[in-house]
C-alpha positions in Angstrom: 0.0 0.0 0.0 1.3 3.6 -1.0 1.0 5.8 1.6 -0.9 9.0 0.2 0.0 12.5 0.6 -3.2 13.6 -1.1 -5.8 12.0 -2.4 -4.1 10.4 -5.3 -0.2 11.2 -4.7 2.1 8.7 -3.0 5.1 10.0 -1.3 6.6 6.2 -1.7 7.3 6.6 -5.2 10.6 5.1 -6.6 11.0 7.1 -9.8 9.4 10.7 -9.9 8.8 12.4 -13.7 9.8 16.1 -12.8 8.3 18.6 -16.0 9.7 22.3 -16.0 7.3 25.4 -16.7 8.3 26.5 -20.2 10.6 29.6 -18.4 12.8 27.2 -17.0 13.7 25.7 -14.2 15.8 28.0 -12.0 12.3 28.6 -9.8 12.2 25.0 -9.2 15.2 24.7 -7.1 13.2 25.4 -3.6 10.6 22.9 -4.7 12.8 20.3 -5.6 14.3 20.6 -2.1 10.7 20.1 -0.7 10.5 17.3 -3.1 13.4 15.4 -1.9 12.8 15.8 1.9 9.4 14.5 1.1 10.4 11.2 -0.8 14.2 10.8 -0.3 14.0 7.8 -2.1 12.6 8.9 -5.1 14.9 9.1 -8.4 13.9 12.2 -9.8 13.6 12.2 -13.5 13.3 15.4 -15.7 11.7 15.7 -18.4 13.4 18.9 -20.6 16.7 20.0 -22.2 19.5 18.2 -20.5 21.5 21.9 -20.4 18.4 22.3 -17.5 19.5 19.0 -15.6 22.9 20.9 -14.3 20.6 23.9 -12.5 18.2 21.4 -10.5 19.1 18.6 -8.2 17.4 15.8 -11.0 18.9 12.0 -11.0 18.4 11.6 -14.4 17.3 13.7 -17.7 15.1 12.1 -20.1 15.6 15.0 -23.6 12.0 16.6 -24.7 13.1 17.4 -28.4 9.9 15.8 -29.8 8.1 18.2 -28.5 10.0 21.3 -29.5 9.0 20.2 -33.5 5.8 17.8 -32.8 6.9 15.0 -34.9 4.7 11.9 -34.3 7.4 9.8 -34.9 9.5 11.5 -32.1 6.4 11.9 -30.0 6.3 8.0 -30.3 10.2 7.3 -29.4 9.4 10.2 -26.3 6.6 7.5 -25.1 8.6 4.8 -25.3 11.5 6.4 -23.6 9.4 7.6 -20.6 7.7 4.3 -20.6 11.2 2.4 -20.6 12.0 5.0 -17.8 9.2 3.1 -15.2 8.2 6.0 -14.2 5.8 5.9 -11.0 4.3 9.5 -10.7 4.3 12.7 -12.8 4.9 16.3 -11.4 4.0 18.7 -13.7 5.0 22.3 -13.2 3.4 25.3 -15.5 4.3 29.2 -15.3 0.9 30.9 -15.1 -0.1 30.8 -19.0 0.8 27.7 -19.2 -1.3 24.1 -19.6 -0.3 20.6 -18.1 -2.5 18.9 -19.9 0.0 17.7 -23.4 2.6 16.4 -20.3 0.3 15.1 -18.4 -1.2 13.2 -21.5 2.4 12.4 -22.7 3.0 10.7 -19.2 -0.4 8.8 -19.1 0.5 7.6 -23.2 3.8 5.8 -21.2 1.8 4.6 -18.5 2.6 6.8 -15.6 -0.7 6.4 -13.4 -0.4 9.4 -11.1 0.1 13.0 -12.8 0.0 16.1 -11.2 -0.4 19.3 -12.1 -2.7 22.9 -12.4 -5.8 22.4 -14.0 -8.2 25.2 -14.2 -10.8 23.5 -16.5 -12.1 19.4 -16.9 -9.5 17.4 -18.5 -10.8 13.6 -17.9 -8.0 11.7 -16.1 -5.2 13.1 -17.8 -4.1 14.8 -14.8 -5.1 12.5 -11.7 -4.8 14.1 -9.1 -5.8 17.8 -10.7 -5.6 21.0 -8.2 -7.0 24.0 -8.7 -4.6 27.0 -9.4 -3.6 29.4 -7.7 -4.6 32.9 -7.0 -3.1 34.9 -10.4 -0.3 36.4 -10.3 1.3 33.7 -8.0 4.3 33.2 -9.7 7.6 31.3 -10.2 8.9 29.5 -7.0 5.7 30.1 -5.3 3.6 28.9 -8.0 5.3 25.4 -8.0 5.0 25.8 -3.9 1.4 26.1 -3.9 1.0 23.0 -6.5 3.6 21.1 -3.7 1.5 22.0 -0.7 -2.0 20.9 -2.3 -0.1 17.6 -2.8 0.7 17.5 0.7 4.6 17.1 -0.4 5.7 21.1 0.5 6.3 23.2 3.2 4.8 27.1 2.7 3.1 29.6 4.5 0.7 29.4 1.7 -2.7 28.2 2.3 -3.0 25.4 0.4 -5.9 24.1 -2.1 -6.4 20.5 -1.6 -6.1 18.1 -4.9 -9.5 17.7 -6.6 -9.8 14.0 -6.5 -10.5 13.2 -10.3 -11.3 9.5 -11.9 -8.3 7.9 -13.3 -8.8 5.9 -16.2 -5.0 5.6 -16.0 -3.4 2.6 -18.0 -3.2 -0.6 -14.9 
C-alpha cells in the first residue's frame, strides 16, 4: 500500500517524472528541495533540455526534443523512452499561461498512473490528481510551492488548495 500524501499522490514513489514550466527551471530549485525531503528515495527524473539537468538537483534527464517540433514519430520514441523509464508519478509544473495537460497526457500515453499538475478546466484523467490553481499572479517559485502543498509534499506559508480527487482511467 502507497501511503498518500493527497488523495491520489504517494510520497513512496521510486522514480518521480519532474516537468519544467516552459521559463525554465531556476524557480524550481526550492521545490525540488521540498520534493526530496518529502520522498528521499525517489529518483527524480526530468523531463526537458538536459543543459536544464545541471541547475536542478534531478537524478536523471530524459531530452524533450519531440516536443519542440511535434513530430509523431518522435512523439512515439518520447513515449517509449518515458515508458522504458518506469516512471511511477508525474509532477507537472506550469508558469501561469501555461497548460499541463500535453505532459500530463504524454506521461499517461507511457503509462505513468499518477500525474499532477494545475488544472483550471475538466481534463478527464489526464491529470489524476488535478488542483485548482492558484490565485493569479502567484508566480515562479511560489507557483510550483502552492502546486507542492496541495499535494501535501511542500512546506509554505501558503494556504494550500487541496487536490481535486479526479477518476483515473489511468493505464493498470
Amino acid at each position: 500500500m502507497l501511503d498518500a500524501a493527497a488523495p491520489g499522490f504517494p510520497r513512496s514513489v521510486d522514480r518521480l517524472l519532474v516537468v519544467p514550466p516552459a521559463a525554465g527551471c531556476d524557480a524550481l530549485m526550492a521545490p525540488l528541495r521540498h520534493v526530496r525531503s518529502a520522498m528521499p528515495r525517489a529518483t527524480l527524473v526530468l523531463l526537458g533540455d538536459p543543459a536544464l539537468g545541471g541547475c536542478v538537483d534531478v537524478d536523471e534527464v530524459v531530452p524533450d526534443r519531440a516536443l519542440a517540433h511535434f513530430d509523431l514519430a518522435d512523439l512515439s520514441g518520447l513515449i517509449a523512452e518515458l515508458a522504458a523509464a518506469r516512471l511511477a508519478a508525474a509532477l507537472v509544473f506550469t508558469d501561469e499561461r501555461e497548460s499541463a495537460f500535453e505532459a500530463a497526457y504524454l506521461a499517461y500515453l507511457a503509462g505513468v498512473r499518477v500525474r499532477a499538475g494545475f488544472a483550471g478546466e475538466f481534463g478527464g484523467g489526464v491529470l489524476a490528481p488535478a488542483v485548482a490553481p492558484p490565485p493569479a499572479g502567484t508566480v515562479g517559485a511560489a507557483r510550483h510551492l502552492f502546486l507542492l502543498d496541495a499535494l501535501g509534499l511542500g512546506a509554505t506559508a501558503t494556504p494550500a488548495v487541496k487536490a481535486r480527487p479526479s477518476c483515473d482511467d489511468s493505464a493498470s
